[in-house]
PAZA-217268 format. One record per atom (N, C-alpha, C): x negated, y, z. Coordinates in pm, whole numbers, always signed. Layout:
% PAZA-217268
      x      y      z
      X      Y      Z
...
***
This chain:
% PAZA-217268
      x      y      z
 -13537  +4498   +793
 -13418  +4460   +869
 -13342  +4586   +908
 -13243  +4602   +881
 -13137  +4703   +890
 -13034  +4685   +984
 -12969  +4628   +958
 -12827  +4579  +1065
 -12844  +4471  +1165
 -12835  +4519  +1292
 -12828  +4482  +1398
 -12719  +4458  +1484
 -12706  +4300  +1511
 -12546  +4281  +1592
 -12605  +4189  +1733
 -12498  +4202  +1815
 -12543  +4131  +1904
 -12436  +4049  +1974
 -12452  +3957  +2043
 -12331  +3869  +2070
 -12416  +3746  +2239
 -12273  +3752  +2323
 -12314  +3705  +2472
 -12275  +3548  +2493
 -12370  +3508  +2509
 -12357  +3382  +2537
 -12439  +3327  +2679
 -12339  +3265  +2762
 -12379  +3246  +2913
 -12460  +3387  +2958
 -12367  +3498  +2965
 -12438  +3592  +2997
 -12578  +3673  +2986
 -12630  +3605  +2838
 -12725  +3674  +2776
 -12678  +3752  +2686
 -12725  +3857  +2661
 -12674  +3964  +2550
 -12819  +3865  +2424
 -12822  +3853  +2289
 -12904  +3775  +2236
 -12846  +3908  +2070
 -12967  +3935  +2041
 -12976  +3977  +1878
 -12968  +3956  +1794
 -12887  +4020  +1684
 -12882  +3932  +1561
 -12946  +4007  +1497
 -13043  +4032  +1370
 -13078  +4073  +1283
 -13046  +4042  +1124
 -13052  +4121  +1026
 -13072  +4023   +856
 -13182  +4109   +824
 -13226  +3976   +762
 -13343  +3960   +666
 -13302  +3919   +524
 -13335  +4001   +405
 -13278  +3937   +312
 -13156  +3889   +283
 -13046  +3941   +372
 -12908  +3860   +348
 -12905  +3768   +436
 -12988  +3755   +523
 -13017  +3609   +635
 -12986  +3650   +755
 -12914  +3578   +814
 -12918  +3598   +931
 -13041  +3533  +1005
 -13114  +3646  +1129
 -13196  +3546  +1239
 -13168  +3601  +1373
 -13172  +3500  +1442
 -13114  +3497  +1612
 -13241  +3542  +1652
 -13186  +3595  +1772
 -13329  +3623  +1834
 -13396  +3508  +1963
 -13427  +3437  +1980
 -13505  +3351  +2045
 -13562  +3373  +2168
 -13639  +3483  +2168
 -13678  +3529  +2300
 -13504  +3590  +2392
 -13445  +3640  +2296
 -13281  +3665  +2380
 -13221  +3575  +2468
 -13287  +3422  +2388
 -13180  +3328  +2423
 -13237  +3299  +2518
 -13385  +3298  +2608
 -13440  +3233  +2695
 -13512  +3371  +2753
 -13467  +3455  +2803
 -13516  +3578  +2891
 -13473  +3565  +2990
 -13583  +3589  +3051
 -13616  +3583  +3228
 -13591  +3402  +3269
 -13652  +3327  +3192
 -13666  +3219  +3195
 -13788  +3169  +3134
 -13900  +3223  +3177
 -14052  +3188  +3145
 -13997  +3193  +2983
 -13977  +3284  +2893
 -13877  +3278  +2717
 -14002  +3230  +2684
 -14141  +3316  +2705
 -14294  +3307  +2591
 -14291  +3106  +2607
 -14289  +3059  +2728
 -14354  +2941  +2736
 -14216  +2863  +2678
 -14111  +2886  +2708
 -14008  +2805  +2606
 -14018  +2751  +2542
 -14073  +2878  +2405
 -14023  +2849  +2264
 -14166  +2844  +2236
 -14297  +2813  +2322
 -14414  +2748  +2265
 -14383  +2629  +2303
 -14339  +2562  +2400
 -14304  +2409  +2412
 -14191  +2390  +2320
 -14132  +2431  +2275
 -14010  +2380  +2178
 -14120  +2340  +2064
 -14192  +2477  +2011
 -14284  +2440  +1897
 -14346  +2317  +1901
 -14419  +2315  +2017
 -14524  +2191  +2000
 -14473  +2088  +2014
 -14340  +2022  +2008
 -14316  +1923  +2049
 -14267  +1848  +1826
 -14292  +1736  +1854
 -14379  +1731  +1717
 -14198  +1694  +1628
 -14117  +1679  +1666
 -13989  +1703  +1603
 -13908  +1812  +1578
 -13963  +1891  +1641
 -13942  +2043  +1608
 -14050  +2086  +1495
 -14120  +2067  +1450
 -14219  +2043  +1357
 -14194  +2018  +1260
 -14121  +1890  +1303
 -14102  +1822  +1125
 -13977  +1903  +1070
 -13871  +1975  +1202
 -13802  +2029  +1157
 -13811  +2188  +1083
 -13896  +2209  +1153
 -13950  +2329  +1133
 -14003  +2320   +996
 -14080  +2223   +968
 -14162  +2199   +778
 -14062  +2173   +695
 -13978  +2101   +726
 -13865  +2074   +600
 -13780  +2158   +589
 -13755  +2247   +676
 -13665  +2363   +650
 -13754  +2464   +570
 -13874  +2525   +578
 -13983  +2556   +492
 -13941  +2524   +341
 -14005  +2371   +357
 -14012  +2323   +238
 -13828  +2317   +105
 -13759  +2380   +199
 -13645  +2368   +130
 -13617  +2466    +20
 -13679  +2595   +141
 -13611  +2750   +184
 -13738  +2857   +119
 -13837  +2768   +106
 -13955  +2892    +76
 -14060  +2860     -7
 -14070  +2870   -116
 -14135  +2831   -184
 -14261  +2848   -240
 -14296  +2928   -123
 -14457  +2980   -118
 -14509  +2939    +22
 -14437  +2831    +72
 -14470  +2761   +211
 -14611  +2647   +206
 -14698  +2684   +290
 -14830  +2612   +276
 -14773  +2480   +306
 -14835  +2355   +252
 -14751  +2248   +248
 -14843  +2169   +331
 -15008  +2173   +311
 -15143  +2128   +322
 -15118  +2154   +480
 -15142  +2287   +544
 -15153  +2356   +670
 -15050  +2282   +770
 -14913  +2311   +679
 -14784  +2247   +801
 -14849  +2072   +798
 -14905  +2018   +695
 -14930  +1815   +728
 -15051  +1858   +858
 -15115  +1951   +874
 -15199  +1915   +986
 -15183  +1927  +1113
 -15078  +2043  +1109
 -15008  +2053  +1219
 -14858  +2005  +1291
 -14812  +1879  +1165
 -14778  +1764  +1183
 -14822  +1617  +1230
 -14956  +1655  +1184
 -15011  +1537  +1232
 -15062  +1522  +1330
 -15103  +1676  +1429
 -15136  +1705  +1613
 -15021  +1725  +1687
 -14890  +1702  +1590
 -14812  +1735  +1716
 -14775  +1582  +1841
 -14768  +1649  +1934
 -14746  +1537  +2032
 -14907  +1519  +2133
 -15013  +1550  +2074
 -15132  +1537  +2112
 -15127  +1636  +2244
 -15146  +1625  +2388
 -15167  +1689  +2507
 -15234  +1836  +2400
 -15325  +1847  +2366
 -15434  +1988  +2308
 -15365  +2076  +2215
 -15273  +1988  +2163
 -15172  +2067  +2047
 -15126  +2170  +2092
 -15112  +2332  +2034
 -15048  +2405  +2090
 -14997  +2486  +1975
 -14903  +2576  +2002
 -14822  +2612  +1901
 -14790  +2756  +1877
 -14814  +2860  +1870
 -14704  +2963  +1907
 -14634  +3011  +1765
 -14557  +3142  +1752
 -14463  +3158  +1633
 -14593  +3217  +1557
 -14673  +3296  +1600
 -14760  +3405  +1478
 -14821  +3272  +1459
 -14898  +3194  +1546
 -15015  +3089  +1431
 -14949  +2997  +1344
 -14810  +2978  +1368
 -14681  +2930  +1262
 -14740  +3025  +1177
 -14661  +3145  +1202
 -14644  +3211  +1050
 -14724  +3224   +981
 -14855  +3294  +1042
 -14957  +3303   +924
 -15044  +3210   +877
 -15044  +3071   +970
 -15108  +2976   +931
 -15064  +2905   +792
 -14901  +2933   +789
 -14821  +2813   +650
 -14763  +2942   +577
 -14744  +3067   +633
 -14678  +3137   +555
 -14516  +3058   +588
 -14471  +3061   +672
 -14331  +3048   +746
 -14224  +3180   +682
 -14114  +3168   +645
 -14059  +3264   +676
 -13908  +3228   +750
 -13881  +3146   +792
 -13783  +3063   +888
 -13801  +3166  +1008
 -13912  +3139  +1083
 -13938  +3202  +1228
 -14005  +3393  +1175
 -13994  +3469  +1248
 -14055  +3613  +1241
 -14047  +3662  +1369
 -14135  +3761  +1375
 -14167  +3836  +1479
 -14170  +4003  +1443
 -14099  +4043  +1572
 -14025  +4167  +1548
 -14065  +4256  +1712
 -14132  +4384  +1658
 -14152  +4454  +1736
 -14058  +4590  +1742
 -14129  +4634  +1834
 -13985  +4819  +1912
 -13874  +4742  +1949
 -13788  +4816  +1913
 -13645  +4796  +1996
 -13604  +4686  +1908
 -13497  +4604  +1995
 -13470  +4430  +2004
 -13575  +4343  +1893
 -13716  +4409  +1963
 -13832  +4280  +1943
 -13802  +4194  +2010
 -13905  +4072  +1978
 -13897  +3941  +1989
 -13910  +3860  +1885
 -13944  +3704  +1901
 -13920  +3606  +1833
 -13763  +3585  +1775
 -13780  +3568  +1665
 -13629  +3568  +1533
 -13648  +3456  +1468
 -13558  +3388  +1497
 -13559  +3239  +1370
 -13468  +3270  +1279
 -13428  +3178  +1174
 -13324  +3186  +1089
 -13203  +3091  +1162
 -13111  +3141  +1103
 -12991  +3032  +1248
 -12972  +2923  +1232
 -13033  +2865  +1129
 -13030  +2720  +1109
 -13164  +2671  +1234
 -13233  +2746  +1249
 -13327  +2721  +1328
 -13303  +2744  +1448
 -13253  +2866  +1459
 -13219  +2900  +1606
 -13098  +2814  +1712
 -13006  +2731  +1592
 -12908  +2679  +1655
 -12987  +2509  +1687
 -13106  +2512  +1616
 -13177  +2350  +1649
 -13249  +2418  +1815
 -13302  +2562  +1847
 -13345  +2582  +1958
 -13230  +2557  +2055
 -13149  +2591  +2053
 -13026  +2655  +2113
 -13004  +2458  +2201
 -13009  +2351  +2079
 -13055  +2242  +2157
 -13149  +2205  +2245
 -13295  +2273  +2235
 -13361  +2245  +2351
 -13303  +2338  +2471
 -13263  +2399  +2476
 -13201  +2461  +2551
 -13121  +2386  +2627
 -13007  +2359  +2605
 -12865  +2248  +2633
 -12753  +2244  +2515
 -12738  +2122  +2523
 -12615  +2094  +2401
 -12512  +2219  +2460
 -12473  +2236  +2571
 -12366  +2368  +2580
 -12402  +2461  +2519
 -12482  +2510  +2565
 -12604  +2691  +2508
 -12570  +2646  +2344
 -12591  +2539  +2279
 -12586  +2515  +2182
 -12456  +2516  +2081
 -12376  +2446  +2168
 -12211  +2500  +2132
 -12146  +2619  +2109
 -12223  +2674  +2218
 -12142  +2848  +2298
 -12177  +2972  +2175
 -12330  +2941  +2148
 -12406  +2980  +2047
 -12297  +3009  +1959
 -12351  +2901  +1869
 -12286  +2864  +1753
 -12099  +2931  +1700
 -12041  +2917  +1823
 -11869  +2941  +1889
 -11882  +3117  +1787
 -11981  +3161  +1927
 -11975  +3299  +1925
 -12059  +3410  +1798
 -12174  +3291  +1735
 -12209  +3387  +1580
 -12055  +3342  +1518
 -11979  +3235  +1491
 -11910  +3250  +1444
 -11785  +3318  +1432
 -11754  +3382  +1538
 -11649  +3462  +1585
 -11750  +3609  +1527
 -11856  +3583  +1534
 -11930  +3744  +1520
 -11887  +3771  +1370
 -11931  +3695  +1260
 -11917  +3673  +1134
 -11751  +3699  +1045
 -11680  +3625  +1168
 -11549  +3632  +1156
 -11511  +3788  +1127
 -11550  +3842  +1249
 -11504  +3995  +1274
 -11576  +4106  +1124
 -11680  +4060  +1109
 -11737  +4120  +1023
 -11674  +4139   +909
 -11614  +4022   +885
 -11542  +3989   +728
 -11476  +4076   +749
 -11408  +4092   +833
 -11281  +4181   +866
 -11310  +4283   +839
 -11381  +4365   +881
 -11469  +4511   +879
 -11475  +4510   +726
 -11541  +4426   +638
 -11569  +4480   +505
 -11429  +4415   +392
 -11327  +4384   +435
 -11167  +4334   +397
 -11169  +4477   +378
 -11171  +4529   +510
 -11095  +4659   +525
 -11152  +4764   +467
 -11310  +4774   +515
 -11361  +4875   +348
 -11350  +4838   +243
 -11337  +4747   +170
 -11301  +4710    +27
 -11162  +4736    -11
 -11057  +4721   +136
 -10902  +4737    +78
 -10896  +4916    +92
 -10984  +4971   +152
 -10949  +5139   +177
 -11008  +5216    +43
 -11177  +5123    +15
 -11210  +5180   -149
 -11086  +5172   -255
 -11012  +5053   -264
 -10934  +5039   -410
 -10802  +5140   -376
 -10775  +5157   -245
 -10672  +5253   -224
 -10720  +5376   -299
 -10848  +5425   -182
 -10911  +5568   -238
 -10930  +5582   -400
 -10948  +5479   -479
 -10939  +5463   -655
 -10812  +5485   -703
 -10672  +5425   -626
 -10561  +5441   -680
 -10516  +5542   -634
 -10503  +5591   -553
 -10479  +5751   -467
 -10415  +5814   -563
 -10455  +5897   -661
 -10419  +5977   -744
 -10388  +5919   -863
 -10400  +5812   -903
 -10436  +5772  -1038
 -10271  +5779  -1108
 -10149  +5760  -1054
 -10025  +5844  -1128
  -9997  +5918  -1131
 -10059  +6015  -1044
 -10023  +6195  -1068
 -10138  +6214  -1196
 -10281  +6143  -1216
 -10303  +6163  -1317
 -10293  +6131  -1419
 -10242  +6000  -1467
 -10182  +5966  -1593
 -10060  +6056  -1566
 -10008  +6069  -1524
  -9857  +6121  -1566
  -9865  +6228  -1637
  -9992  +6348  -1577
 -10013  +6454  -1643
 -10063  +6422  -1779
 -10136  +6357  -1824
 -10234  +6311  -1934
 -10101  +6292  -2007
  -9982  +6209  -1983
  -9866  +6131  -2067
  -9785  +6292  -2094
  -9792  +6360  -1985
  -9674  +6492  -1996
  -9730  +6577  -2096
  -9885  +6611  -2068
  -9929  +6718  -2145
 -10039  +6688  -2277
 -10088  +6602  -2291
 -10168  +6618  -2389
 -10128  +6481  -2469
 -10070  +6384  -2436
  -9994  +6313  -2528
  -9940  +6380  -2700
  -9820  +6443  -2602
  -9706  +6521  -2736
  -9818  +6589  -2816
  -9935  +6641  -2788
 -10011  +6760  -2860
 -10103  +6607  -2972
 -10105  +6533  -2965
 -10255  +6468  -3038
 -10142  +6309  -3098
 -10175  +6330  -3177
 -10118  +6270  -3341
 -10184  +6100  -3365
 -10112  +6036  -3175
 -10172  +5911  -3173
 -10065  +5807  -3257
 -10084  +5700  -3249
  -9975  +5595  -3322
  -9945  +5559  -3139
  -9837  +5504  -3087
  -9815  +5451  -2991
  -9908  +5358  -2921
  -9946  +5271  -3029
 -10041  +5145  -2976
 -10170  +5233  -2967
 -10195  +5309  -2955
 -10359  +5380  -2957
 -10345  +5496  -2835
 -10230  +5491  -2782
 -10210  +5612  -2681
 -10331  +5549  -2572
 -10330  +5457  -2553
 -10459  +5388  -2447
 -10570  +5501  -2440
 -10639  +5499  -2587
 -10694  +5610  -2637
 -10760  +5736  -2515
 -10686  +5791  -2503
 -10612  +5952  -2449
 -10641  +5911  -2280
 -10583  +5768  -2243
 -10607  +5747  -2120
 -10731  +5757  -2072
 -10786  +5652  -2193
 -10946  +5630  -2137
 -11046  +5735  -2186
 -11018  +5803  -2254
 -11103  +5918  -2263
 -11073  +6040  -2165
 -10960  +6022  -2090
 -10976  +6107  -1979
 -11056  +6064  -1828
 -11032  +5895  -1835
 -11057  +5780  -1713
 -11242  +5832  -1769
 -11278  +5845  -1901
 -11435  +5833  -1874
 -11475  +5994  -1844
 -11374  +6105  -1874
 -11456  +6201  -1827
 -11462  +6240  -1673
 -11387  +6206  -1626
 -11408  +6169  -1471
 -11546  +6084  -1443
 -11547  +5968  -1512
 -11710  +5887  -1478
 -11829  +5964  -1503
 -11807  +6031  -1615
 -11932  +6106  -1653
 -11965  +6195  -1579
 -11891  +6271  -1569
 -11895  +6414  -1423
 -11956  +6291  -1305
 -11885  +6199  -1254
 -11924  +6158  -1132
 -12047  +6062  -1148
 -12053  +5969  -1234
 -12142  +5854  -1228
 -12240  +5904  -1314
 -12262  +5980  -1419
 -12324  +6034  -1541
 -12315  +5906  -1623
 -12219  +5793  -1621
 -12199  +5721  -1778
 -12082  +5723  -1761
 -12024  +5655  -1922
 -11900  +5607  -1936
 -11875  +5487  -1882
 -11736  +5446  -1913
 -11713  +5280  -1856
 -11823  +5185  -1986
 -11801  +5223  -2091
 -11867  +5151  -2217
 -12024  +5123  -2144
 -12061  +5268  -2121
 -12225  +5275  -2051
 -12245  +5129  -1979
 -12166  +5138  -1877
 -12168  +5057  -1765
 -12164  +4908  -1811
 -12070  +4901  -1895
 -12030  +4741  -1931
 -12126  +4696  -2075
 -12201  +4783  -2064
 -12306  +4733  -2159
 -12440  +4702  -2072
 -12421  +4776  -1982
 -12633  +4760  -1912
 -12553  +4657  -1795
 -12421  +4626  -1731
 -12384  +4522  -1645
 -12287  +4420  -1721
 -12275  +4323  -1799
 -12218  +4249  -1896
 -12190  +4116  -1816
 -12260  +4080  -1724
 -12212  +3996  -1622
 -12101  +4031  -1550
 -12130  +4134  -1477
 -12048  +4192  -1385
 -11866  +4192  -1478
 -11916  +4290  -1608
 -11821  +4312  -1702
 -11698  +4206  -1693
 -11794  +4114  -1718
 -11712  +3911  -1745
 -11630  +3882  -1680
 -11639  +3962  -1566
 -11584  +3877  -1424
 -11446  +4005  -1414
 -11418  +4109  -1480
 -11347  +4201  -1476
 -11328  +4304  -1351
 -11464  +4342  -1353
 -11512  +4418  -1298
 -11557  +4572  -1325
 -11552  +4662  -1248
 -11580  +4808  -1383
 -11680  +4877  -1265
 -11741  +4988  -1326
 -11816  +5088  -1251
 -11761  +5119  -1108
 -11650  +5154  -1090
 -11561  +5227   -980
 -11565  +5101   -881
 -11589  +4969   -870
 -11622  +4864   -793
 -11692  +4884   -735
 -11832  +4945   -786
 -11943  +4913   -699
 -11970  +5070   -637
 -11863  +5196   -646
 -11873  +5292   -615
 -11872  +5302   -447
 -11981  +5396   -407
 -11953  +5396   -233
 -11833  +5477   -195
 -11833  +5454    -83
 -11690  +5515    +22
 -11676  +5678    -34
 -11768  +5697    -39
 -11793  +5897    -53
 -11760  +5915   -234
 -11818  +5854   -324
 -11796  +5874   -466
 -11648  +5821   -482
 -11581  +5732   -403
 -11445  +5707   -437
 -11377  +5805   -384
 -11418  +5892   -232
 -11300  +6006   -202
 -11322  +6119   -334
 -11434  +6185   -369
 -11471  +6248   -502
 -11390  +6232   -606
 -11365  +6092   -662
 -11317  +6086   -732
 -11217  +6080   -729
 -11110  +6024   -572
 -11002  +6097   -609
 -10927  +6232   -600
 -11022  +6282   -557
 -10995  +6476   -523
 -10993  +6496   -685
 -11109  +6433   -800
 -11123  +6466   -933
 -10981  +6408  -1046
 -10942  +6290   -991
 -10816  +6298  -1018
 -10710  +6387  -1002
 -10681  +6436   -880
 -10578  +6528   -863
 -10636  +6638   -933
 -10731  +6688   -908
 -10770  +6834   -997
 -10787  +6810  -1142
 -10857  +6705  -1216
 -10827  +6696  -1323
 -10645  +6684  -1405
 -10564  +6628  -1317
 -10450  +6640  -1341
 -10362  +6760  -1311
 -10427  +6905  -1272
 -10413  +7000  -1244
 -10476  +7083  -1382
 -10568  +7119  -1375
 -10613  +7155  -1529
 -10561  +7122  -1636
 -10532  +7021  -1664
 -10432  +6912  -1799
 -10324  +7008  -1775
 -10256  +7034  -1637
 -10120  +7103  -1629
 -10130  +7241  -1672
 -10235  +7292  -1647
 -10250  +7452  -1704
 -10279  +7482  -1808
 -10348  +7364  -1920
 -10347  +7399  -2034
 -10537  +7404  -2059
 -10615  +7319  -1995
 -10759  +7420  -1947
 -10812  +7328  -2061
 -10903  +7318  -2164
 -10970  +7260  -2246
 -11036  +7154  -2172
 -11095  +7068  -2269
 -11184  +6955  -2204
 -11315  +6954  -2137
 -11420  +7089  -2236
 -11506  +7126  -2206
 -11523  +7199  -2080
 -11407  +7290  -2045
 -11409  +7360  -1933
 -11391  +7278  -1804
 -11251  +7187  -1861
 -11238  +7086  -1711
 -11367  +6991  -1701
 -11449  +6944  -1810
 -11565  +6917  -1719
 -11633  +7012  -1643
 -11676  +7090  -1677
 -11759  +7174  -1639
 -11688  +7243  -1499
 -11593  +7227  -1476
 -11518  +7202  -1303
 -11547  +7124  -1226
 -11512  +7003  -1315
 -11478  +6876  -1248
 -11654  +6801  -1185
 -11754  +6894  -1271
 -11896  +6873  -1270
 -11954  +6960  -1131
 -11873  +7056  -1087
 -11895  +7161  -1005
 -11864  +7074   -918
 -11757  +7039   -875
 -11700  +6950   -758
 -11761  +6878   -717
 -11808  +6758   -799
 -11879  +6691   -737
 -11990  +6686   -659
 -12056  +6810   -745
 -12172  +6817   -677
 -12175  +6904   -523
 -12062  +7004   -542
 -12020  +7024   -393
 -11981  +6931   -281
 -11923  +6866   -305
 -11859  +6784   -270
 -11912  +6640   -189
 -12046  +6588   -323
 -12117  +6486   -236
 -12184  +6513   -186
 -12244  +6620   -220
 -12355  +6745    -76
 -12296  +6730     -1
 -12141  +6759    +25
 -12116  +6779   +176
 -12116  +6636   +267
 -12086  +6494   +163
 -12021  +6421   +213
 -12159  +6318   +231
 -12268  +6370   +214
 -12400  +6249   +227
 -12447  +6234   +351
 -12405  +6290   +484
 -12471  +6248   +522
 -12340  +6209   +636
 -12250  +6192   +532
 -12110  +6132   +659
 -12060  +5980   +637
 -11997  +5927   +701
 -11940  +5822   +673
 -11826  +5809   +697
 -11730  +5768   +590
 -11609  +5782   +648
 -11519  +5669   +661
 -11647  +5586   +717
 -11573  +5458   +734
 -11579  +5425   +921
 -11613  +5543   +966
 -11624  +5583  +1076
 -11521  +5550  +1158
 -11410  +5625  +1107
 -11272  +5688  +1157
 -11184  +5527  +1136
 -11266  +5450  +1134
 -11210  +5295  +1066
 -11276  +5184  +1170
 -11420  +5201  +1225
 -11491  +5126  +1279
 -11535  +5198  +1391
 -11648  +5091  +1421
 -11753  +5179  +1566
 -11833  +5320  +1453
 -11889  +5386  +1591
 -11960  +5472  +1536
 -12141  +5442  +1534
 -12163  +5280  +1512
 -12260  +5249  +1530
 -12296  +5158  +1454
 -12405  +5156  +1395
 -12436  +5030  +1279
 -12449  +4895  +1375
 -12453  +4881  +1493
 -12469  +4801  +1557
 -12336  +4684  +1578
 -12329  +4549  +1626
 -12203  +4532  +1670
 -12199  +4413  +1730
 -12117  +4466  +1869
 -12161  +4381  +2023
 -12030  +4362  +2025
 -12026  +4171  +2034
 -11962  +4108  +2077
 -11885  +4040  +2184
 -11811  +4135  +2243
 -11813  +4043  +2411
 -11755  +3900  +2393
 -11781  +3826  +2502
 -11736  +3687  +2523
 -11592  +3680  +2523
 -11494  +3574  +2496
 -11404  +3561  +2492
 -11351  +3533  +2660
 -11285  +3583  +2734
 -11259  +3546  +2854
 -11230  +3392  +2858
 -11220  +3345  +3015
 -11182  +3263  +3045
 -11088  +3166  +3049
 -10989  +3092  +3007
 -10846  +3047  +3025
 -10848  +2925  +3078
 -10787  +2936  +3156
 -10694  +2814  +3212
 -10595  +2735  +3175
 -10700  +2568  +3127
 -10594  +2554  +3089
 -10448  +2497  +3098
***
């Protein structure tokens, strides 16, 4: 689990975590300083939380003990029945519910789960919930709109100061037919990849042919730091073309750069100067209105 967000509901601050691309709430968040441990063992044991708890399993996980969850379907409701999240998990092999220690430990459901707790709780808690991951999610999109619209900028940045040079200077010199001038483009577009990515576009759209389909290229899946690189390698490659510098040599520049270059830039982010300065991201409540 990597990314950590958090979001307030009735004045609990409550955790978000991903797992796998999953979101899970944190559980003990939602019921702190409210006896949380004995909560969400009475939520467990109560034998409709159970069945909900197994069929979400049985949907979602396919290495879910099937045998284990019928027995502990079939005690729920019994006064002796008791429940907690670890004899869940390791008893059926759960991966719906988890448990998470150090900083924002606690009990973690998946939010399909956490928003069925969020009902034993109160249908409000349950609303408010729900309101506010979705406003969380909302914001997020936003955040990665905006790194995705700043990458294709940082790709186009230079890209007519460098064709232009490619069209000004090494065009007139090489004995293309018009319809083949493409040619000239893309053999300059791949020596840029090679210096930076070590393949060509061909490389790429042969070992990713899915991706290819969908008209998609290498420079897509490039991070924030290999797209500023590459466009510093644009402008300087369209600088060399202007002086006359061979091909062999402007790689062997354009090969220097980079490697200066993403040395300097690995251990920065420069999506910083764009966002928080924190992988984290806390949601305050929407104020009050009157209406």
């Amino acid at each position: 689990m990597n990314k950590t967000s958090q979001i307030e509901v009735e004045s609990k601050i409550i955790s978000i975590v991903q797992l796998n691309e999953q979101d899970y709430i944190c559980l003990t968040d939602m019921v702190r300083d409210e006896h949380g441990t004995d909560h969400i063992r009475n939520w467990m044991r109560n034998r409709n939380t159970v069945e909900f708890l197994g069929l979400w399993e049985v949907i979602n996980n396919p290495n879910f003990k099937h045998v284990e969850f019928d027995t502990f379907r079939n005690q729920a409701g019994l006064n002796s029945f008791n429940l907690t999240p670890k004899k869940w998990i390791e008893t059926t092999n759960a991966i719906g519910v988890i448990s998470k220690s150090g900083r924002y430990g606690g009990t973690y459901a998946h939010k399909d789960l956490a928003f069925e707790f969020g009902s034993w709780i109160s249908p409000m808690f349950k609303l408010l919930l729900i309101k506010e991951f979705q406003r969380l999610k909302e914001i997020e999109n936003n955040q990665y709109n905006l790194e995705w619209n700043v990458k294709r900028i940082l790709t186009k940045a230079n890209y007519s100061i460098h064709t232009e040079a490619v069209k000004d200077y090494l065009l007139p010199n090489i004995n293309y037919d018009k319809e083949s001038e493409w040619l000239v483009y893309a053999e300059e577009a791949d020596l840029l990849n090679v210096a930076l990515f070590n393949c060509s576009a061909k490389d790429w759209r042969d070992v990713n042919p899915d991706k290819a389909s969908k008209g998609l290229n290498i420079r897509d899946f490039a991070s924030i730091n290999k797209l500023v690189v590459l466009s510093n390698l644009e402008n300087l490659n369209s600088i060399l073309i202007r002086n006359q510098i061979g091909k062999q040599d402007r790689y062997r520049q354009l090969k220097e750069v980079v490697d200066i270059q993403l040395k300097s830039l690995d251990d920065k982010d420069i999506m910083k100067s764009l966002r928080k300065t924190t992988s984290d991201v806390y949601i305050k409540p929407l104020p009050n209105r009157a209406d």
